[in-house]
C-alpha positions in Angstrom: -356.4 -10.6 89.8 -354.0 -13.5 89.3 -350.4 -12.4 89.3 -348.2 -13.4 85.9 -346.2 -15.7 88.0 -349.3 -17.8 89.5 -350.8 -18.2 86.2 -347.2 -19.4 84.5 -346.6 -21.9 87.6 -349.3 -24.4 86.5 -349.5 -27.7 87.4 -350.3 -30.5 84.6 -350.0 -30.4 81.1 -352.1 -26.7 80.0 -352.4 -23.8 82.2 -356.5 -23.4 82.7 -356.4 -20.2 80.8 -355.6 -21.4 77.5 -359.0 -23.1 77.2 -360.9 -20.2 76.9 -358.2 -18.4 74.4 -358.6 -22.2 72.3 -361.9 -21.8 71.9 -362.0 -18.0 71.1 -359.6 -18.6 68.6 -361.8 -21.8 67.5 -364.7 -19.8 66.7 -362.8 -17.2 64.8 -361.0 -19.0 62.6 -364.4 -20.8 61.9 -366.1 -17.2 60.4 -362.5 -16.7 58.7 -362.5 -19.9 56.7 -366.1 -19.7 56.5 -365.7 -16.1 54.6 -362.7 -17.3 53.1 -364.4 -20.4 51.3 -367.4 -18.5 50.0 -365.2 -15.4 48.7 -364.4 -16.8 45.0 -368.0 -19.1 44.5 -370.0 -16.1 45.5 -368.2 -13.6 43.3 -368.7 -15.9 40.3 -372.2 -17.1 41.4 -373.6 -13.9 42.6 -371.2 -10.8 41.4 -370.8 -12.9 38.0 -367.7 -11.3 37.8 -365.4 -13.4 35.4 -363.4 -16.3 36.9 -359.9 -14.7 36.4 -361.2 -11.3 37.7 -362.3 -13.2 40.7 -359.6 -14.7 41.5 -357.3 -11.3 41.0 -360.0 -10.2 44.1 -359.4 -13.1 46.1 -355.9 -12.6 46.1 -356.3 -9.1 46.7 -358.4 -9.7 49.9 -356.4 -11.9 51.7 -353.2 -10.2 51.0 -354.7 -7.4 52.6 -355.7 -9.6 55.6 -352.4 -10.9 56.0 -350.6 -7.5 55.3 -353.1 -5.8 57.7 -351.7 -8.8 60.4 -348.7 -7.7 60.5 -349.7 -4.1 61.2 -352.2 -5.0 63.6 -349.8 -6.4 65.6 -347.8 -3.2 65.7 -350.6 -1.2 67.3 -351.4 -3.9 69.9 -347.6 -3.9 70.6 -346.8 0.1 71.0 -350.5 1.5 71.8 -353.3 -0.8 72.4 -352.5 -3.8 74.1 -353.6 -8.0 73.3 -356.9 -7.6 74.5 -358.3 -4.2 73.1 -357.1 -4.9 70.0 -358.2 -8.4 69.7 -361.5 -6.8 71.0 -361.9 -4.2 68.6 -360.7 -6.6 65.8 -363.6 -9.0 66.9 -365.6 -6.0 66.6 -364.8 -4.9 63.3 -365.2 -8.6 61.9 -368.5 -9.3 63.1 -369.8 -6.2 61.7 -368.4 -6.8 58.6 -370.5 -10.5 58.8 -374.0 -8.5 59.7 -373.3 -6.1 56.6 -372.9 -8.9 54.3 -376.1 -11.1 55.9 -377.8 -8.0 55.2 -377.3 -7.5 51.7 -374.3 -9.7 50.7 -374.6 -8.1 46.7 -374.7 -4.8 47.2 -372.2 -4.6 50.4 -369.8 -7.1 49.2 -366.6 -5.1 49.5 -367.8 -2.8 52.2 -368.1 -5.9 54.5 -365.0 -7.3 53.2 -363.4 -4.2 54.4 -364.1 -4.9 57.8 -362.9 -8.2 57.9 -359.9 -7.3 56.5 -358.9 -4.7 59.5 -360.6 -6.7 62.1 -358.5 -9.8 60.9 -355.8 -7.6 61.0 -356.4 -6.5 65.0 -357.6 -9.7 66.0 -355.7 -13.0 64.6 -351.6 -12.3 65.8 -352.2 -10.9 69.4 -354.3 -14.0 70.5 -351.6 -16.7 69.8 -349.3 -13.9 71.7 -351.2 -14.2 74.9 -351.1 -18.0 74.5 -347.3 -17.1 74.4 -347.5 -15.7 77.9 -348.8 -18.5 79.9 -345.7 -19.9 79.9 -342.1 -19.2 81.3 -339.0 -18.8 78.8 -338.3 -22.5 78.3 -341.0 -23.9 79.9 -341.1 -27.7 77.8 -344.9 -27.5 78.1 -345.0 -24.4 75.5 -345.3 -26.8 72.6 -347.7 -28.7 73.7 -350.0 -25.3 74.3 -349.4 -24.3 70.8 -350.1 -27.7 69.8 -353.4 -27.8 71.1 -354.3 -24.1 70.4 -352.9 -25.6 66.9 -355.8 -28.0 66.8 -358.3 -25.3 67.4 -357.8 -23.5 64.8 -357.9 -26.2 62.3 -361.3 -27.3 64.3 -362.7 -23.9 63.6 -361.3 -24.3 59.8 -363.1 -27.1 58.9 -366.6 -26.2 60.6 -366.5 -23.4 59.3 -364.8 -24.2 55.7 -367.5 -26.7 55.2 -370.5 -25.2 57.1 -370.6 -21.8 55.3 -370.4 -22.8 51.7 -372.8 -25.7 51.7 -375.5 -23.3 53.4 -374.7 -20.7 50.5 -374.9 -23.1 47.3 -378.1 -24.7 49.2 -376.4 -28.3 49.8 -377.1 -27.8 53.5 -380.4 -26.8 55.7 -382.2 -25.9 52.1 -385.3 -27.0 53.6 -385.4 -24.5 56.1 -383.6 -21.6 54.6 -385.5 -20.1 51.6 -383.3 -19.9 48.6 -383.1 -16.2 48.2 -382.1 -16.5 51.8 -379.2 -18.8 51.6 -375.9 -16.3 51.3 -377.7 -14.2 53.7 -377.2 -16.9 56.5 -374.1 -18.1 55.1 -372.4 -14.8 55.9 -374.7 -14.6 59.4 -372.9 -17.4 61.0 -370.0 -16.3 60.5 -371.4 -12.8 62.7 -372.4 -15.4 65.2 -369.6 -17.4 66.3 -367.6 -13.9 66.2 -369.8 -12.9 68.9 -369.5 -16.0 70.9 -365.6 -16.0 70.1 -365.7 -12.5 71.6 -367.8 -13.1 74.7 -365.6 -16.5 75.6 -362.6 -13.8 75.6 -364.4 -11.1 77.3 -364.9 -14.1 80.4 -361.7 -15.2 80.5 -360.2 -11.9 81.0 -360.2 -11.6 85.2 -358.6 -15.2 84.8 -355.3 -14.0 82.6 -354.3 -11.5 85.3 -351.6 -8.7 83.5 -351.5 -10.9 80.1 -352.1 -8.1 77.3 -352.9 -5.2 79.0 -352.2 -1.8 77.8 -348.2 -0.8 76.9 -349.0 2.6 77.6 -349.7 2.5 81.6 -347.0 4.3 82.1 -349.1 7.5 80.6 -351.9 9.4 81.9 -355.4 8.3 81.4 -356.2 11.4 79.1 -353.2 10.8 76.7 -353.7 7.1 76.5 -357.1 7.6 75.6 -356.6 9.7 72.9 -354.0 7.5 71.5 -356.7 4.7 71.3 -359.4 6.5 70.2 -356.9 8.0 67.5 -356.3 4.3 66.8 -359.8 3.4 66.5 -360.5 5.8 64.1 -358.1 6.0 62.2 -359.0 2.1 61.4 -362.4 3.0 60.3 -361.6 5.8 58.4 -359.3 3.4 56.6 -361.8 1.0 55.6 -363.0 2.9 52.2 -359.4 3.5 51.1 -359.4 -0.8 51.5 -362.8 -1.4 49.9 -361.3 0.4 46.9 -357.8 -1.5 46.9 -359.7 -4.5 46.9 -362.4 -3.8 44.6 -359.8 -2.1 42.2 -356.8 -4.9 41.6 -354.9 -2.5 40.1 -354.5 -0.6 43.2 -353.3 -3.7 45.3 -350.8 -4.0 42.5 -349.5 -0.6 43.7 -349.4 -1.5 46.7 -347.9 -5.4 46.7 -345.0 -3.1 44.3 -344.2 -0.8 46.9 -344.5 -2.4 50.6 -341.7 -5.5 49.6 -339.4 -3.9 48.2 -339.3 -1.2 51.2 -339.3 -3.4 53.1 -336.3 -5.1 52.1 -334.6 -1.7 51.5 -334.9 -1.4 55.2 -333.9 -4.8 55.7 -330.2 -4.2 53.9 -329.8 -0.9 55.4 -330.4 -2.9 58.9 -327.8 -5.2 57.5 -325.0 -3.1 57.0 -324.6 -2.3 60.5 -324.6 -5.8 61.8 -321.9 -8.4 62.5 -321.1 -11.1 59.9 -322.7 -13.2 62.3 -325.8 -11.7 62.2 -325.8 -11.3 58.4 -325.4 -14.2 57.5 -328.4 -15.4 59.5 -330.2 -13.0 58.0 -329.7 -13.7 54.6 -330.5 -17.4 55.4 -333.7 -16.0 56.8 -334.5 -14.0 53.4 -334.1 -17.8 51.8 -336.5 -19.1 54.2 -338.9 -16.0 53.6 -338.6 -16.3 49.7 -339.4 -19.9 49.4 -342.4 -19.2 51.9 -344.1 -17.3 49.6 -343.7 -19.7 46.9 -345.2 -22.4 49.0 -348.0 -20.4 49.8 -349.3 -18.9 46.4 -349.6 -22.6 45.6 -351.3 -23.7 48.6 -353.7 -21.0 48.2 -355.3 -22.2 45.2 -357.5 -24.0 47.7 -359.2 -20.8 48.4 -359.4 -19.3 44.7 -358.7 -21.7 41.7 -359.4 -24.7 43.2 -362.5 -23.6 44.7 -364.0 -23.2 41.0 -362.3 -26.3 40.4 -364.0 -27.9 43.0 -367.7 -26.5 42.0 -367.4 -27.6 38.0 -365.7 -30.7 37.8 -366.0 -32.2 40.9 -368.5 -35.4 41.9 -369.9 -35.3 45.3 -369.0 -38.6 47.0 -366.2 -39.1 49.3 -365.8 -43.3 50.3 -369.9 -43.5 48.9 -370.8 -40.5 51.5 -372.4 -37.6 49.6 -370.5 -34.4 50.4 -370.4 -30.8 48.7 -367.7 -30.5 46.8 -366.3 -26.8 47.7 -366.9 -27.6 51.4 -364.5 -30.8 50.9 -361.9 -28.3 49.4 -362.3 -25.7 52.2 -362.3 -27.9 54.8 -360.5 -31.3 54.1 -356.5 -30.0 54.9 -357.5 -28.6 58.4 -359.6 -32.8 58.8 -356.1 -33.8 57.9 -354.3 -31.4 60.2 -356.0 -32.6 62.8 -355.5 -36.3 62.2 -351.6 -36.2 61.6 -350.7 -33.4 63.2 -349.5 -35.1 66.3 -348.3 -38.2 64.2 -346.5 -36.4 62.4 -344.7 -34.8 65.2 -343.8 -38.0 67.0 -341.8 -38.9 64.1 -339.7 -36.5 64.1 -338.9 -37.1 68.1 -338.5 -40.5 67.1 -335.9 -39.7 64.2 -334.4 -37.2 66.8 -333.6 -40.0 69.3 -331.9 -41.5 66.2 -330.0 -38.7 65.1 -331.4 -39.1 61.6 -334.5 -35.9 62.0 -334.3 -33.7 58.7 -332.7 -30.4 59.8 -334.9 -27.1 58.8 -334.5 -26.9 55.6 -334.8 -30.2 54.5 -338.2 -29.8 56.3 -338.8 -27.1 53.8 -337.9 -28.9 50.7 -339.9 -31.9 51.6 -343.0 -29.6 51.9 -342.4 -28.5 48.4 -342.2 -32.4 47.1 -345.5 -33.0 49.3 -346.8 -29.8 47.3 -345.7 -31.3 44.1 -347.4 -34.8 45.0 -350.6 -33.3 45.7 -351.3 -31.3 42.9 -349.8 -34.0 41.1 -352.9 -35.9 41.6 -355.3 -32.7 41.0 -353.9 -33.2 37.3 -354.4 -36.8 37.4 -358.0 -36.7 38.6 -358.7 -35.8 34.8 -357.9 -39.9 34.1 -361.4 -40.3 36.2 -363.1 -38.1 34.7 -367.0 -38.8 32.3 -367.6 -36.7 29.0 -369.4 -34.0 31.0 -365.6 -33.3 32.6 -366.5 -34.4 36.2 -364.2 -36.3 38.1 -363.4 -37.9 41.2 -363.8 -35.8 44.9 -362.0 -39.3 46.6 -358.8 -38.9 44.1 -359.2 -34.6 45.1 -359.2 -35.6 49.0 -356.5 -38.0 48.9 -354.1 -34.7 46.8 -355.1 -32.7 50.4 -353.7 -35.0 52.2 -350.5 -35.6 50.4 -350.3 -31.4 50.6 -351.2 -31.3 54.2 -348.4 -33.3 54.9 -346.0 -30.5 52.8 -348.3 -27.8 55.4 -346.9 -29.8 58.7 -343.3 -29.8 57.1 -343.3 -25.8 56.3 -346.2 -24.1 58.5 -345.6 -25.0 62.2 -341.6 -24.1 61.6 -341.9 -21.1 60.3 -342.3 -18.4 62.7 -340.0 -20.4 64.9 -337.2 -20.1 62.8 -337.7 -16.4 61.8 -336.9 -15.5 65.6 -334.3 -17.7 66.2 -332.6 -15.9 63.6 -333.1 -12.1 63.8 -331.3 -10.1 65.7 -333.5 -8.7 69.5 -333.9 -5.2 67.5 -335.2 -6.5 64.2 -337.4 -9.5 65.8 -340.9 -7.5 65.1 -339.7 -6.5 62.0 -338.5 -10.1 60.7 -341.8 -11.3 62.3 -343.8 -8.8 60.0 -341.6 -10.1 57.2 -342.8 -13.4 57.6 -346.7 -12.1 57.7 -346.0 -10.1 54.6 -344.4 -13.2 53.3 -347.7 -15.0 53.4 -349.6 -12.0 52.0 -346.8 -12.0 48.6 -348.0 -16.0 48.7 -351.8 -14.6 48.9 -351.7 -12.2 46.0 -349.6 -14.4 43.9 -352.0 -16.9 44.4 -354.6 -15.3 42.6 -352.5 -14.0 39.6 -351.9 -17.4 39.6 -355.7 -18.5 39.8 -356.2 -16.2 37.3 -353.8 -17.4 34.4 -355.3 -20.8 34.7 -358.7 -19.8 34.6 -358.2 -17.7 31.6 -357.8 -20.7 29.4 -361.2 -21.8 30.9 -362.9 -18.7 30.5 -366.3 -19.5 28.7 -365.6 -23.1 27.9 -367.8 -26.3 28.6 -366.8 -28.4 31.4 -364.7 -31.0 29.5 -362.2 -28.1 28.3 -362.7 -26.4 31.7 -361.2 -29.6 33.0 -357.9 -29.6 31.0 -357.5 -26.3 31.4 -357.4 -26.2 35.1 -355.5 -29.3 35.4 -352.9 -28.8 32.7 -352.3 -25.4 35.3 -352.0 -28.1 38.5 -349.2 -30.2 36.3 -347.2 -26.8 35.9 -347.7 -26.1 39.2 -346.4 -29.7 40.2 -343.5 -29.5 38.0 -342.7 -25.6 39.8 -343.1 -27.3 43.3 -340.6 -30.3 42.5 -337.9 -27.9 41.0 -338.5 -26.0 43.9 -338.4 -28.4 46.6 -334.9 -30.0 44.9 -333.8 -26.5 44.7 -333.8 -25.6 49.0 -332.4 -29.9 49.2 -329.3 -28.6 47.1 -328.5 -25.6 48.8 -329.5 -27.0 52.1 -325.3 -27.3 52.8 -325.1 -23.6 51.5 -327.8 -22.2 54.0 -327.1 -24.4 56.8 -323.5 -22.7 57.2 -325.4 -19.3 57.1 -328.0 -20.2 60.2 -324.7 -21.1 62.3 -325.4 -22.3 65.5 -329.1 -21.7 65.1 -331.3 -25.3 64.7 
């Protein structure tokens, strides 16, 4: 077995090992946004639940998935290591996919609930291990992330675009009988879980110590029975979850209590620190707040938009006929992937110049990127004909104007959160941050949901308003916003201190 210290002195740009972790994380993320795009279509479609009820449910599932991140993380930290948790997660998810290929109707939320937990074990302790190929300060870290970066946006738009079109029939209908269709949809996503899982499970005698169990210290009969307490415990969970998600109300309950513990915690932390270290935390509260902002508007790609998408939508993009909802899913992680690297060679240009945009400038400008794009969602009603379609080119080109907000906010993010919590409360500021993204997830569909309600029942012309009259508020919100964290920039700046 490779020691820590030959794997971490590399020569070249990547260490070997993080190709196999790239593509494991690749195929992944591709059954993740591959569920993720089908959730809100399928529930409408298939369920024929109501558009603003569907949308409550998609926010309530991926605030689970993000809030079940953040505790997933804890178990692989104190009890079952990187790699049996990112195992077992793997495990969870693609049984989740079978139950839905099976009977995707009549198992909807049951399936759901796996993913959910196995999301939960799987997704944080991956990009950890990527973490641990590297030396504190190695330069070559970013680069790493970079390209593990790129994987998962690979395995976001496969599978963003792949999924869906099977399921509505705009792909491989020939060959897959209709009544068929969602039942392959959800199988591929159970396939490329497996193949994410046995790329891991190869790679394993090449990572050496990386992720092993924190508990070797114990005897083999009491570390046992702390994971096999672990696993069960997660399974007995998952019918508590399939009722939470199922049952709105209940994730209300939950979103009401799990924040503001949290941040009763958070002050009582507080009041035993230095100035110093208050004050960064306060500016990382501002960071946090804003966060989930950004993200209940971003996520109308998975909910609102993705009805959006299916109604009023054309199907050509520059004369090339492509499904409509797949171009939603799947058209930001393209642009990821296209300007990603750009992007970040401006900002070591501007450096060189002393003129880069400090950190929250970054943030604000990803709030006027925000405001652009949707923006031009609510001017794609100038395009549209008398049956309320409009233009998918005039859609694509508001993605990338948002994807560019994504590169200002997203890659930042979790940077900054460490930089400027205290050693004892790093896990817990780092959970902050994941629970920050599941606030933006469940606002996101209460948001979904007041814009669909003045489209409930309509024809496609009113539909059309409706939903883009929603984008123009939603504009308006992210330009305030974004002018908001500029102002107070001075403010916050003084609170991070020395921290960049």
């Amino acid at each position: 077995m490779m020691t820590l210290d030959q794997i971490q002195n590399f020569e070249g740009k990547y260490p070997k090992q993080i190709w196999p972790l790239f593509f494991s994380e690749m195929w992944e993320r591709f059954c993740f946004y591959g569920m993720r795009g089908m959730l809100i279509y399928f529930m409408v479609t298939e369920l024929m639940l109501n558009d603003s009820v569907a949308n409550l449910q998609y926010g309530a599932t991926q605030a689970f998935v993000y809030a079940f991140t953040f505790i997933g993380g804890l178990f692989a930290d104190k009890i079952l290591g990187y790699r049996k948790s990112l195992f077992w997660g793997g495990l969870l998810m693609i049984a989740g996919s079978l139950i839905l290929a099976i009977d995707p109707k009549a198992f909807f939320f049951f399936g759901i609930s796996f993913t959910i937990v196995g999301t939960g074990f799987f997704k944080p302790n991956i990009s950890t291990m990527v973490g641990q190929l590297y030396k504190d300060g190695d330069p070559r870290r970013d680069a790493g992330f970079s390209l593990f970066y790129a994987g998962i946006n690979i395995g976001a738009l496969l599978g963003g675009y792949l999924c869906i079109a099977v399921g509505k029939g705009e792909m491989l209908s020939s060959i897959i009988p209709e009544n068929l269709r969602w039942n392959v949809a959800f199988g591929f996503a159970a396939i490329v879980m497996v193949i994410s899982l046995l790329t891991f499970v190869r790679t394993q005698k090449s990572i050496g110590e990386i992720g092993l169990s924190p508990l070797s210290q114990l005897s083999d009969g009491k570390r046992k029975m702390m994971e096999w307490a672990t696993y069960i415990g997660s399974l007995v969970i998952l019918p508590i979850i399939m009722i939470m998600v199922s049952k709105t109300e209940y994730t209300d309950y939950f979103m009401y209590t799990i924040g503001p513990l949290t941040l009763l915690y958070i002050g009582y932390e507080m009041m035993s620190m230095s100035n110093s270290d208050r004050k960064k935390m306060l500016a990382g509260l501002v960071f946090i707040l804003f966060s989930i902002i950004f993200w209940a508007f971003f996520e109308q790609s998975g909910g609102s938009l993705s009805l959006f998408a299916a109604n009023n939508l054309d199907n050509k993009v520059l004369g090339v006929t492509l499904d409509p909802n797949g171009v939603n899913n799947s058209a930001n992680s393209l642009f990821v992937i296209m300007f990603a690297a750009l992007l970040g060679i401006v900002w070591i240009w501007l450096a060189k110049r002393k003129m880069e945009p400090n950190t929250l400038i970054k943030f604000g400008l990803a709030f006027l990127f925000l405001a652009g794009g949707f923006y031009i969602f609510y001017s794609t009603r100038l395009f549209a004909d008398a049956n309320g379609v409009t233009s998918l080119d005039l859609f694509t080109f508001g993605w990338l104007i948002i994807t560019f907000g994504e590169l200002c906010l997203s890659p930042i993010g979790m940077s900054i959160m460490t930089k400027l919590a205290p050693q004892k409360l790093q896990a817990i500021m780092m959970g902050m941050w994941f629970l920050a993204s599941a606030y933006g997830q469940y606002f996101a569909g209460i948001l979904g949901a007041n814009i669909s309600d003045a489209a409930e029942n309509a024809d496609n012309a009113t539909k059309l308003t409706a939903y883009t009259d929603g984008y123009l508020q939603l504009a308006i919100y992210a330009l305030i916003a974004g002018l908001v964290l500029i102002a107070i920039s001075p403010l916050v700046r003084k609170l991070m201190q020395e921290v960049k």
